[in-house]
mmCIF file of the N, C-alpha and C atoms, coordinates in Angstrom:
data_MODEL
# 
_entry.id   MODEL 
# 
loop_
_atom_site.group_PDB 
_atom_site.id 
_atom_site.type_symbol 
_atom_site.label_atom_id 
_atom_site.label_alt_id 
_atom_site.label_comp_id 
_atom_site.label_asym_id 
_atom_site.label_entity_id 
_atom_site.label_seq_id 
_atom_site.pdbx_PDB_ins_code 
_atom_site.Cartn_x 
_atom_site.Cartn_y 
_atom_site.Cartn_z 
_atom_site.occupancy 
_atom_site.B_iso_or_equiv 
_atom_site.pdbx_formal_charge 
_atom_site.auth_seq_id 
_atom_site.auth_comp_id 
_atom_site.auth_asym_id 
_atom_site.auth_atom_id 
_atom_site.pdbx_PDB_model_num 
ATOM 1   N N  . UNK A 1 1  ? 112.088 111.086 93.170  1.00 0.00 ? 1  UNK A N  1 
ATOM 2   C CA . UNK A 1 1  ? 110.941 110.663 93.960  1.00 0.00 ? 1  UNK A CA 1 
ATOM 3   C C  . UNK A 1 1  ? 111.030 111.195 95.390  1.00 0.00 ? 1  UNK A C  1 
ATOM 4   N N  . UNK A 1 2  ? 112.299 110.947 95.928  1.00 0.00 ? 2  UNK A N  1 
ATOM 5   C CA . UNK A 1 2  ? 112.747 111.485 97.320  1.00 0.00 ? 2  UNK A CA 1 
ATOM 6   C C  . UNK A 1 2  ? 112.013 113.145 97.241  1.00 0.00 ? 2  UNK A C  1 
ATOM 7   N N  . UNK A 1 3  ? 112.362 114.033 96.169  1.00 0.00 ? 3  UNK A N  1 
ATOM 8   C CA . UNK A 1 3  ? 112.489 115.156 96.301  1.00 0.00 ? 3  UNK A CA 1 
ATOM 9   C C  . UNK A 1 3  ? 110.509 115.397 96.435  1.00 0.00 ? 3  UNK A C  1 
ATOM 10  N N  . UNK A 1 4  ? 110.182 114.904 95.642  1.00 0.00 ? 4  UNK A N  1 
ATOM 11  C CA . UNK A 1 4  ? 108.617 114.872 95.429  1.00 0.00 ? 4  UNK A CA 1 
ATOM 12  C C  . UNK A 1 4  ? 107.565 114.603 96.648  1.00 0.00 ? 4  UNK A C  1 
ATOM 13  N N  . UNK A 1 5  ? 108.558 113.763 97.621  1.00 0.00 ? 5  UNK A N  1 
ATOM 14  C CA . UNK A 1 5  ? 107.747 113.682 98.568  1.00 0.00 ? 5  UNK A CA 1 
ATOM 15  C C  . UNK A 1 5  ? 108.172 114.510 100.022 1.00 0.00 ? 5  UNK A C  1 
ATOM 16  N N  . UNK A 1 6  ? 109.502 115.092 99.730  1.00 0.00 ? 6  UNK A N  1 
ATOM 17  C CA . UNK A 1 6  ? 109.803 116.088 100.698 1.00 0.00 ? 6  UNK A CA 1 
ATOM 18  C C  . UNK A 1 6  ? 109.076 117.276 100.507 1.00 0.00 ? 6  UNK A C  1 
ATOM 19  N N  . UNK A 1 7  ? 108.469 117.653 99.038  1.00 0.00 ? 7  UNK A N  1 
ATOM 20  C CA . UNK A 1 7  ? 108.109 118.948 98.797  1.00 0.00 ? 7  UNK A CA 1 
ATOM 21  C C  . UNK A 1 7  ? 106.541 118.820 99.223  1.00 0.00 ? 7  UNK A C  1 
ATOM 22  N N  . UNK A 1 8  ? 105.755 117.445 99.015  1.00 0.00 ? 8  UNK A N  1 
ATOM 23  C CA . UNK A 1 8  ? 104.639 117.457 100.042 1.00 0.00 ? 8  UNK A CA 1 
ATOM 24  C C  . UNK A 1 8  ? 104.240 117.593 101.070 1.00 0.00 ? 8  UNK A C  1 
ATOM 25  N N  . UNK A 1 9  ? 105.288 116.800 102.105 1.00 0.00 ? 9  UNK A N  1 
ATOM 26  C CA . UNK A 1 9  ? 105.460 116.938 103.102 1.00 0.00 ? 9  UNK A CA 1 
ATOM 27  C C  . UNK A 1 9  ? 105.844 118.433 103.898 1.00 0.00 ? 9  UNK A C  1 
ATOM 28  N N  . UNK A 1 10 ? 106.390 119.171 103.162 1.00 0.00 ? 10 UNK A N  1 
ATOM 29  C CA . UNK A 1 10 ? 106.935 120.662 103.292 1.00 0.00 ? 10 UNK A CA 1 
ATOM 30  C C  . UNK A 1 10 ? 105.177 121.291 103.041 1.00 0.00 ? 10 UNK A C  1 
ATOM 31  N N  . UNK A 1 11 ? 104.537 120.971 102.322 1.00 0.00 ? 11 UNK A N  1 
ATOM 32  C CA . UNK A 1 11 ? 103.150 121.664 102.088 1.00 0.00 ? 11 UNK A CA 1 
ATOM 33  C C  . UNK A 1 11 ? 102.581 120.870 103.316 1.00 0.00 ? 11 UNK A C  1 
ATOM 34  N N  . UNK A 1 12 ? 102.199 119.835 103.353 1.00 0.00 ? 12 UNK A N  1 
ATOM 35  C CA . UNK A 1 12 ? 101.725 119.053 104.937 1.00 0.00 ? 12 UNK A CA 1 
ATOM 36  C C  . UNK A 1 12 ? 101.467 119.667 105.860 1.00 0.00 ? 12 UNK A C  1 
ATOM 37  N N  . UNK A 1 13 ? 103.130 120.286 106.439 1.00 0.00 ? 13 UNK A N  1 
ATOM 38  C CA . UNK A 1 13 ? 103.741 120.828 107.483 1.00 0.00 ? 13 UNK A CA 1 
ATOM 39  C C  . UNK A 1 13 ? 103.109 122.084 107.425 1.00 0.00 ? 13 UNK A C  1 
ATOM 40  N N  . UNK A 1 14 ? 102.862 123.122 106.421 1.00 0.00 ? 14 UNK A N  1 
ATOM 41  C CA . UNK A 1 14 ? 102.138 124.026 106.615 1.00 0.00 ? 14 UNK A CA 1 
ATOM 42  C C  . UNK A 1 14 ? 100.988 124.253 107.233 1.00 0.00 ? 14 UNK A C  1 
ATOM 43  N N  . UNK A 1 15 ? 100.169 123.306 106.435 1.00 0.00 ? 15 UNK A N  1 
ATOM 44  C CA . UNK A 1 15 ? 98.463  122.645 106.500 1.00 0.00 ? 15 UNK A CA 1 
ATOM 45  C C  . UNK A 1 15 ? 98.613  121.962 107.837 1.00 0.00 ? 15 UNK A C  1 
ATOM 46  N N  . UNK A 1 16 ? 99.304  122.166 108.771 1.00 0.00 ? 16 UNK A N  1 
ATOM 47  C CA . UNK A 1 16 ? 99.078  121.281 110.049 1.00 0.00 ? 16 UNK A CA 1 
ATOM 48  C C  . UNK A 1 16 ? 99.143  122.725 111.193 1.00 0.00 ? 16 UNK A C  1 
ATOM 49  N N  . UNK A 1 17 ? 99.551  123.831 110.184 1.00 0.00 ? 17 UNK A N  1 
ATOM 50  C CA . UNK A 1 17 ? 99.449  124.971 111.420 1.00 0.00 ? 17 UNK A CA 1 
ATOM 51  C C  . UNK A 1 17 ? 98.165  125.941 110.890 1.00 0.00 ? 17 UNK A C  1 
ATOM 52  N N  . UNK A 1 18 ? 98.025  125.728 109.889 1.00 0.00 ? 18 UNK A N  1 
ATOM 53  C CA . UNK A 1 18 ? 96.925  126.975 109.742 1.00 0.00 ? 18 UNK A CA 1 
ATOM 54  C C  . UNK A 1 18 ? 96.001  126.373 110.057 1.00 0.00 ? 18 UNK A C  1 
ATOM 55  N N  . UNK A 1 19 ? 95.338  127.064 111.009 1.00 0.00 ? 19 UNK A N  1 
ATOM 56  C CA . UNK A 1 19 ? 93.678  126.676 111.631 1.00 0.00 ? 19 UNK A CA 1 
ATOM 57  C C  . UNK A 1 19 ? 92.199  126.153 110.718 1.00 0.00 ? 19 UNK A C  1 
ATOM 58  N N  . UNK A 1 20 ? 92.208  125.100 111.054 1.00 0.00 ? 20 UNK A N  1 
ATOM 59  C CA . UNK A 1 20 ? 91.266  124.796 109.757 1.00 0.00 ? 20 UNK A CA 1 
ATOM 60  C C  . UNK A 1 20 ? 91.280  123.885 108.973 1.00 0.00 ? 20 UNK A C  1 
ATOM 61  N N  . UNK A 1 21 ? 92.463  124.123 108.861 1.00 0.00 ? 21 UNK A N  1 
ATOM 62  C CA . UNK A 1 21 ? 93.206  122.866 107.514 1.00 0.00 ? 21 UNK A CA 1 
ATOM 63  C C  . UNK A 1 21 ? 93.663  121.782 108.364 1.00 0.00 ? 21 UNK A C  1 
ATOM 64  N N  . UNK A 1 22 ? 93.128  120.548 107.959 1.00 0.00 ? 22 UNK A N  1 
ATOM 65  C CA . UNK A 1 22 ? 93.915  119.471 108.075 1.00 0.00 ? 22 UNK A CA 1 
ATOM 66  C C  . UNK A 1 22 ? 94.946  118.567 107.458 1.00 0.00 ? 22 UNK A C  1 
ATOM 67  N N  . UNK A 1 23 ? 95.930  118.435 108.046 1.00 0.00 ? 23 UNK A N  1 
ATOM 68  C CA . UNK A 1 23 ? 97.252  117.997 107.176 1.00 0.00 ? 23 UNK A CA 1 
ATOM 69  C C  . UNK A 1 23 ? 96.706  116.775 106.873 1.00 0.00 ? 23 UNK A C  1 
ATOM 70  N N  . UNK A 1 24 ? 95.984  115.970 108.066 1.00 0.00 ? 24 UNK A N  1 
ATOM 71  C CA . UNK A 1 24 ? 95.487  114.712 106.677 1.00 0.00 ? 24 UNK A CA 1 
ATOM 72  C C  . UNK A 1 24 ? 94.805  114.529 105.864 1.00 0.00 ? 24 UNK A C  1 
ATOM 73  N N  . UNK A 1 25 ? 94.388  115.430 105.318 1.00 0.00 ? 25 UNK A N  1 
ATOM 74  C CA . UNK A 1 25 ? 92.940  115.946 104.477 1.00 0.00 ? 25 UNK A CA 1 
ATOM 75  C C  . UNK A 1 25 ? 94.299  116.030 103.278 1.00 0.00 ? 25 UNK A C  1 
ATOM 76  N N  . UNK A 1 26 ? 95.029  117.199 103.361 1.00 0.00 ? 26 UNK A N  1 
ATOM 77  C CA . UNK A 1 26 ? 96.513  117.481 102.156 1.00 0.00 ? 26 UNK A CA 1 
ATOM 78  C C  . UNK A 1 26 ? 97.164  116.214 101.962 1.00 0.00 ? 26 UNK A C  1 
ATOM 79  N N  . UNK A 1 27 ? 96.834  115.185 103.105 1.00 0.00 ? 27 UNK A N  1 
ATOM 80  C CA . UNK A 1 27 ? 97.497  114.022 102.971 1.00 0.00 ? 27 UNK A CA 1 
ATOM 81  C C  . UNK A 1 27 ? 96.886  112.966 101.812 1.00 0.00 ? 27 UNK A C  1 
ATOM 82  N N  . UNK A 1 28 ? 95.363  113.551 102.221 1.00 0.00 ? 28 UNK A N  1 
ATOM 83  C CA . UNK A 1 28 ? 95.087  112.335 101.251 1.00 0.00 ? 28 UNK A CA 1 
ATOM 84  C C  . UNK A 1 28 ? 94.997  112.415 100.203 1.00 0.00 ? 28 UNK A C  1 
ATOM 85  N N  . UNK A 1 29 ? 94.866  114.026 99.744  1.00 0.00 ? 29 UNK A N  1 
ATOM 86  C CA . UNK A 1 29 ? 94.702  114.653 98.542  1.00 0.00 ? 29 UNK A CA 1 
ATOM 87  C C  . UNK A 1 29 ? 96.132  114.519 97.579  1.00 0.00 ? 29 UNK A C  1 
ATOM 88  N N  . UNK A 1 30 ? 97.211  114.338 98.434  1.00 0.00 ? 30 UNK A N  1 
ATOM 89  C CA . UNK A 1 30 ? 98.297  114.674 97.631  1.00 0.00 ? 30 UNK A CA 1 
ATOM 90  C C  . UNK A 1 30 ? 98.839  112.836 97.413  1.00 0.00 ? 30 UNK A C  1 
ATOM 91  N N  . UNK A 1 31 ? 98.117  112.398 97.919  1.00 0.00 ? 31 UNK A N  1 
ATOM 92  C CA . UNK A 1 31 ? 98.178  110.378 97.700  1.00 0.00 ? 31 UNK A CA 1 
ATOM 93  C C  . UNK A 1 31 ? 99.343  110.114 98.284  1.00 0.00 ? 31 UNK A C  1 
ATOM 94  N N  . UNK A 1 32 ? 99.554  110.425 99.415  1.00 0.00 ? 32 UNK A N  1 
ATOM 95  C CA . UNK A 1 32 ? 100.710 110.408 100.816 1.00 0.00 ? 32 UNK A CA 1 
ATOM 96  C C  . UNK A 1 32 ? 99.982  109.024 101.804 1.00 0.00 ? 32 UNK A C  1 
ATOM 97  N N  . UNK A 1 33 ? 98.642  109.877 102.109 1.00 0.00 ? 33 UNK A N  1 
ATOM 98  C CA . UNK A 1 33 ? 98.190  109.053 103.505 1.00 0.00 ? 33 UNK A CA 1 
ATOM 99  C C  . UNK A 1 33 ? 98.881  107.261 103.358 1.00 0.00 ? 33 UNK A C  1 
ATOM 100 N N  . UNK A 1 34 ? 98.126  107.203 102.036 1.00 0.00 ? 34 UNK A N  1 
ATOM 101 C CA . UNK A 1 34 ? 97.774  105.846 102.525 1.00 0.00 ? 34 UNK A CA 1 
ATOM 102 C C  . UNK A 1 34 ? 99.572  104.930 102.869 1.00 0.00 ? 34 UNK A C  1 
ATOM 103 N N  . UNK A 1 35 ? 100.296 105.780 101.755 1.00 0.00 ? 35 UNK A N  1 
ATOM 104 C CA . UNK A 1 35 ? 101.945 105.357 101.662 1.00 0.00 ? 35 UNK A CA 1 
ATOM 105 C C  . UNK A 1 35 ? 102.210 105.754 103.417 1.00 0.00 ? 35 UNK A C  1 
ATOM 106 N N  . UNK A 1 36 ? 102.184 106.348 103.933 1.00 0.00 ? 36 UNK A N  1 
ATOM 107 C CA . UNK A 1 36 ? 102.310 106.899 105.065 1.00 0.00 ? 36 UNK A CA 1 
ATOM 108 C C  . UNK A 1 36 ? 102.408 105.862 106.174 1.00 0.00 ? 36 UNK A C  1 
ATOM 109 N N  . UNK A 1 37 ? 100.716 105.427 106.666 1.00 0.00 ? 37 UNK A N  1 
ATOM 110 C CA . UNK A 1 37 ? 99.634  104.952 106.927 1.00 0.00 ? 37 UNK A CA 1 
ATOM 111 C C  . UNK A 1 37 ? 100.723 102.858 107.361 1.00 0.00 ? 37 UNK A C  1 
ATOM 112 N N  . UNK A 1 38 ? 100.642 102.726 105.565 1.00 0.00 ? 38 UNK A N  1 
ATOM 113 C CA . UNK A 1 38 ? 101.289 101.400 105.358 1.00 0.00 ? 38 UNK A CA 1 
ATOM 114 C C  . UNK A 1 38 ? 103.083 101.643 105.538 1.00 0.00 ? 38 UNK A C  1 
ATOM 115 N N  . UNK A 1 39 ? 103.723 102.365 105.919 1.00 0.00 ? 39 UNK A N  1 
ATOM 116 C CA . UNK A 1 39 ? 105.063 102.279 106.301 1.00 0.00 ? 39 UNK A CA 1 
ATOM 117 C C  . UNK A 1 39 ? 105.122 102.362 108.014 1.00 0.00 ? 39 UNK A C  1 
ATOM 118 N N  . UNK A 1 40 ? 104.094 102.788 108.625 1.00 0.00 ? 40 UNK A N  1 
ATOM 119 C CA . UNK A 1 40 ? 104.019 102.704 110.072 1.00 0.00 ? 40 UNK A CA 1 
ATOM 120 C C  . UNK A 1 40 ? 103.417 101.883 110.020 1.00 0.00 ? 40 UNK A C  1 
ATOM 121 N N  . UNK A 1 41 ? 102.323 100.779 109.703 1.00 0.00 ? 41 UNK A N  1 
ATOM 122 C CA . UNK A 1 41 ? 101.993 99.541  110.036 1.00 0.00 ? 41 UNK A CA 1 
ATOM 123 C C  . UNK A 1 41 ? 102.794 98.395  109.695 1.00 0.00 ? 41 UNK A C  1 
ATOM 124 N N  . UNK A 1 42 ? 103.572 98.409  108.589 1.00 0.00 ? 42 UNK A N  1 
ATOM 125 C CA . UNK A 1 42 ? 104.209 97.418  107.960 1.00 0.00 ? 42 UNK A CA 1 
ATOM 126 C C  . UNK A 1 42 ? 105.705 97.483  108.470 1.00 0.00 ? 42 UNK A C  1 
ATOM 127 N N  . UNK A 1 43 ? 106.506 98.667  109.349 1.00 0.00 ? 43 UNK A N  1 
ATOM 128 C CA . UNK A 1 43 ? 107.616 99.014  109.525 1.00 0.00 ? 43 UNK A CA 1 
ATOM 129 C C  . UNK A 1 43 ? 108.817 97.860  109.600 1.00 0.00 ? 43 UNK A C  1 
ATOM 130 N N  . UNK A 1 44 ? 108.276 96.729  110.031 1.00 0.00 ? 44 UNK A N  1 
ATOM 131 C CA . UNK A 1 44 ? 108.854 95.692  109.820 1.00 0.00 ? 44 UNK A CA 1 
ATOM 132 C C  . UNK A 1 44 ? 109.257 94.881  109.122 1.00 0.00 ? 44 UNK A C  1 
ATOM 133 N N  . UNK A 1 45 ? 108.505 95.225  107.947 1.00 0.00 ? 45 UNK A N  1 
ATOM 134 C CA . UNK A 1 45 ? 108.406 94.216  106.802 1.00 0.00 ? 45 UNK A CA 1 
ATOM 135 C C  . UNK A 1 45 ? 109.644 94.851  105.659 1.00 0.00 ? 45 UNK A C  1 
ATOM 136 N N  . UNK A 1 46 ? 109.807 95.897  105.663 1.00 0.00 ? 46 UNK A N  1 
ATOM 137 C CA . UNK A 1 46 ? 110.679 96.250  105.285 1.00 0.00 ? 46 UNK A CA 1 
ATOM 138 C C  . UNK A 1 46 ? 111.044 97.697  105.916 1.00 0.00 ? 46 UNK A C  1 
ATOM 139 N N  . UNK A 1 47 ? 112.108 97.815  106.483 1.00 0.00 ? 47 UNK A N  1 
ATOM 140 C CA . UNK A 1 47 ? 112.818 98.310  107.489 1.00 0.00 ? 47 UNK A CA 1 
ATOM 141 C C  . UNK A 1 47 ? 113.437 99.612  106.948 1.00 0.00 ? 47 UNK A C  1 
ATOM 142 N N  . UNK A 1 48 ? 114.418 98.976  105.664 1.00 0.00 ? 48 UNK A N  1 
ATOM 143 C CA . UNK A 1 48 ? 115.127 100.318 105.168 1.00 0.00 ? 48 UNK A CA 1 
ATOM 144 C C  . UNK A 1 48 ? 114.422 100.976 104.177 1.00 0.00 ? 48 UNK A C  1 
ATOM 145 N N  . UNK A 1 49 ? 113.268 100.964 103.232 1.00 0.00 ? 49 UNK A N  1 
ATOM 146 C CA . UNK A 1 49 ? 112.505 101.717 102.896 1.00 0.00 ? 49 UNK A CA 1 
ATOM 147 C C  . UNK A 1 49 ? 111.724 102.104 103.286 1.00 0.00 ? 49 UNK A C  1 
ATOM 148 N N  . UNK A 1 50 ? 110.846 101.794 104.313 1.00 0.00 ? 50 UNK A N  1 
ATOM 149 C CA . UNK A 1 50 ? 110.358 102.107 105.611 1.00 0.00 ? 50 UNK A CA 1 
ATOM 150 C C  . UNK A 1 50 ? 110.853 103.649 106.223 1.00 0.00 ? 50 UNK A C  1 
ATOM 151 N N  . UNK A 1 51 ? 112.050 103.377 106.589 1.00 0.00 ? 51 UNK A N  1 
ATOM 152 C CA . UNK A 1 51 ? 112.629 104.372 107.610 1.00 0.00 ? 51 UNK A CA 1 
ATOM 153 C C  . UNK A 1 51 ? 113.048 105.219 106.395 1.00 0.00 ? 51 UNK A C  1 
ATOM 154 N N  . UNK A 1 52 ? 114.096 104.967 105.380 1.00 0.00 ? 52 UNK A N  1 
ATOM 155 C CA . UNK A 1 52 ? 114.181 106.230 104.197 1.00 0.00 ? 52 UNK A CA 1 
ATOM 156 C C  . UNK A 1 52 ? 112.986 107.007 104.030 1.00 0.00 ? 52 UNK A C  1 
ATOM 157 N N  . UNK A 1 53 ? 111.664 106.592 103.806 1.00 0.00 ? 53 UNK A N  1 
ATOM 158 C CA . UNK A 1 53 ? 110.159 107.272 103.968 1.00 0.00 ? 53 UNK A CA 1 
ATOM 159 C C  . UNK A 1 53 ? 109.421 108.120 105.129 1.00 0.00 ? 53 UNK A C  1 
ATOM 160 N N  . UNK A 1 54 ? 110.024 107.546 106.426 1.00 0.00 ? 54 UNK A N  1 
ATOM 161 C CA . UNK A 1 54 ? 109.152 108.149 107.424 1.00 0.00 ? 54 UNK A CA 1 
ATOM 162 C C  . UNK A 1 54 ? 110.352 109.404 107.466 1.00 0.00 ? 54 UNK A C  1 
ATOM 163 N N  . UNK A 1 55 ? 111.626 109.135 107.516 1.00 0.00 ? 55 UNK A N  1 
ATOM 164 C CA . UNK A 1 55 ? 112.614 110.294 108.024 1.00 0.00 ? 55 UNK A CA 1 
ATOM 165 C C  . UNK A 1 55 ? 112.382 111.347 106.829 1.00 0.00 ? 55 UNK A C  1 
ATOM 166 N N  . UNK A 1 56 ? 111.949 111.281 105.657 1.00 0.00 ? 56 UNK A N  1 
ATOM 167 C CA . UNK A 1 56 ? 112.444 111.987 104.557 1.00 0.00 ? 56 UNK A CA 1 
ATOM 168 C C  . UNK A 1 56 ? 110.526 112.812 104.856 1.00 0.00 ? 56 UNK A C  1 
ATOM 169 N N  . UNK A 1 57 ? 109.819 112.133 104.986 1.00 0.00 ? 57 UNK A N  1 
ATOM 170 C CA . UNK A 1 57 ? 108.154 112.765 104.857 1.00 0.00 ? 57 UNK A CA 1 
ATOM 171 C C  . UNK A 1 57 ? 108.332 113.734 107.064 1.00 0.00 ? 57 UNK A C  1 
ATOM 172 N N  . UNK A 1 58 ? 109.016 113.135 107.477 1.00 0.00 ? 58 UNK A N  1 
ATOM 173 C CA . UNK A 1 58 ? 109.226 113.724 108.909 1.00 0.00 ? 58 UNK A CA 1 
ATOM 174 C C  . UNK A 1 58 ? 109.770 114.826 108.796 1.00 0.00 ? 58 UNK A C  1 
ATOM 175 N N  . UNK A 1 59 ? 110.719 114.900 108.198 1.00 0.00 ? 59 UNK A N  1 
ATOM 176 C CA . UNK A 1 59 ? 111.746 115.909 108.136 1.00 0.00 ? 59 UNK A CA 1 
ATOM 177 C C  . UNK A 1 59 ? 110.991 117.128 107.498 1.00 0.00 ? 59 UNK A C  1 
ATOM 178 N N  . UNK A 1 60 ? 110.387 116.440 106.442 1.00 0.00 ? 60 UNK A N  1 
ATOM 179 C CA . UNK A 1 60 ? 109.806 118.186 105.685 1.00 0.00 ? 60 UNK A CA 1 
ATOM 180 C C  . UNK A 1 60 ? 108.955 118.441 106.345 1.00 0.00 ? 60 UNK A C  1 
ATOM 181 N N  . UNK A 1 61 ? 107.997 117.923 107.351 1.00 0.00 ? 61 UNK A N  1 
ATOM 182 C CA . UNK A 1 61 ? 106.850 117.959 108.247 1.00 0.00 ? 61 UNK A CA 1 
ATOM 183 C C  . UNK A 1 61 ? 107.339 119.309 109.086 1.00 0.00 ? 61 UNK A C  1 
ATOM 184 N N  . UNK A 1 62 ? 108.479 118.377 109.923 1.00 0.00 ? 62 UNK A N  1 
ATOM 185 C CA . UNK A 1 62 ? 109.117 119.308 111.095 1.00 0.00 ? 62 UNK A CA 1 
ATOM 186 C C  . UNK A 1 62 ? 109.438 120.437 110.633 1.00 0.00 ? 62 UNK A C  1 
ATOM 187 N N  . UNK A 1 63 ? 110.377 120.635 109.522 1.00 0.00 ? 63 UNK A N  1 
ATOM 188 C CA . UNK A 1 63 ? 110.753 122.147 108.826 1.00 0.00 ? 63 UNK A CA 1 
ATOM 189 C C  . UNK A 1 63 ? 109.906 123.168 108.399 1.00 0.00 ? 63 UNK A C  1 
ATOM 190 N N  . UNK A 1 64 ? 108.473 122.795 107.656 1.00 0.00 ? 64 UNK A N  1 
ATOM 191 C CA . UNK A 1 64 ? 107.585 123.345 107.433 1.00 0.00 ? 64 UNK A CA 1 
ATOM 192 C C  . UNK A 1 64 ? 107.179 124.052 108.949 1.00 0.00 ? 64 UNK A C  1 
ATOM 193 N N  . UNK A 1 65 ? 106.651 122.962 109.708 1.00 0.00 ? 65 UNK A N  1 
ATOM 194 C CA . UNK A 1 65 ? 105.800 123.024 111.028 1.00 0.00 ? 65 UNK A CA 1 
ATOM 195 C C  . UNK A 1 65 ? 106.970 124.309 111.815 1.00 0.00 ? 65 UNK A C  1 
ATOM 196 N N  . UNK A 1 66 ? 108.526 124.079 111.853 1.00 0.00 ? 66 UNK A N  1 
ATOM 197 C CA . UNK A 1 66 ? 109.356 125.069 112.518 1.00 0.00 ? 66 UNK A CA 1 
ATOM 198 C C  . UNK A 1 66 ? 109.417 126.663 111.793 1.00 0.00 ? 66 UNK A C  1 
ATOM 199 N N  . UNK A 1 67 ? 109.045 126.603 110.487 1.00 0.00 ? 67 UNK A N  1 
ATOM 200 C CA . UNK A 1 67 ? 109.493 127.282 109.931 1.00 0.00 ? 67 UNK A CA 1 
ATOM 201 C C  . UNK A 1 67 ? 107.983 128.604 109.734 1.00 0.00 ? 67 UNK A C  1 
ATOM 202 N N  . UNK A 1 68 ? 107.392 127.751 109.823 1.00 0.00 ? 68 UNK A N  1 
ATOM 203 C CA . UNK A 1 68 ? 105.615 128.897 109.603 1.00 0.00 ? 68 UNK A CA 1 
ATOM 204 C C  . UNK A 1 68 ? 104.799 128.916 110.566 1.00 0.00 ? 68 UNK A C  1 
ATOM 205 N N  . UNK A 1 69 ? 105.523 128.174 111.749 1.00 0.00 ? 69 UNK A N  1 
ATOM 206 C CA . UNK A 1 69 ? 104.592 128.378 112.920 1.00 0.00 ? 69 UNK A CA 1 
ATOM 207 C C  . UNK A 1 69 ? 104.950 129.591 113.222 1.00 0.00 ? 69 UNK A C  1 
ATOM 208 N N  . UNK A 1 70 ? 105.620 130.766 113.620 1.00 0.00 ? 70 UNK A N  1 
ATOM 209 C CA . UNK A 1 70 ? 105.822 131.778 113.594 1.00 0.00 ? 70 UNK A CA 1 
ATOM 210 C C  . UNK A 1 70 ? 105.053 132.811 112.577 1.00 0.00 ? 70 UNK A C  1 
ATOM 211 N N  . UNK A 1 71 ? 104.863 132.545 111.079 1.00 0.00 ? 71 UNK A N  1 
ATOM 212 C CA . UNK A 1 71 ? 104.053 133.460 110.553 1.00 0.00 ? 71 UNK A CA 1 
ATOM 213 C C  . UNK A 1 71 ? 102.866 133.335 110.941 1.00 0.00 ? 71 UNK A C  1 
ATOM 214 N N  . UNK A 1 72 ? 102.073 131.742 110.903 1.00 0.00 ? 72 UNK A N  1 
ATOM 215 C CA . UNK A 1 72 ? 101.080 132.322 111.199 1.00 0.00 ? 72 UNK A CA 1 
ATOM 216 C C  . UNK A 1 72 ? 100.509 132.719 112.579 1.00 0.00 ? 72 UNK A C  1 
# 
């Protein structure tokens, strides 16, 4: 599951540099947003699946976003 949502997030991260595309548009399409959405509002409610989610969907964000901002 971990891996499934790093590899979205890795597509996300793309769709947040090419002009045009909106990463929350890929967000909602790929049924991220709303999981997203409810781990930053709820962050409290449960803490360590919470944070396993935002660091693991962050991480492929940032790598994507570091990694293809240069191509395009």
């Amino acid at each position: 599951m971990e891996i499934i949502i790093f590899l979205k997030s890795l597509i996300i991260g793309i769709a947040k540099v090419i002009p045009g595309v909106s990463g929350a548009m890929i967000a909602v399409s790929f049924g991220v947003y709303d999981r997203l959405i409810n781990a930053i509002t709820n962050f409290f409610d449960d803490k360590k699946n919470n944070l396993k989610f935002l660091v693991i969907f962050g991480s492929g964000v940032l790598i994507a976003i570091s990694l293809f901002s240069n191509v395009v």
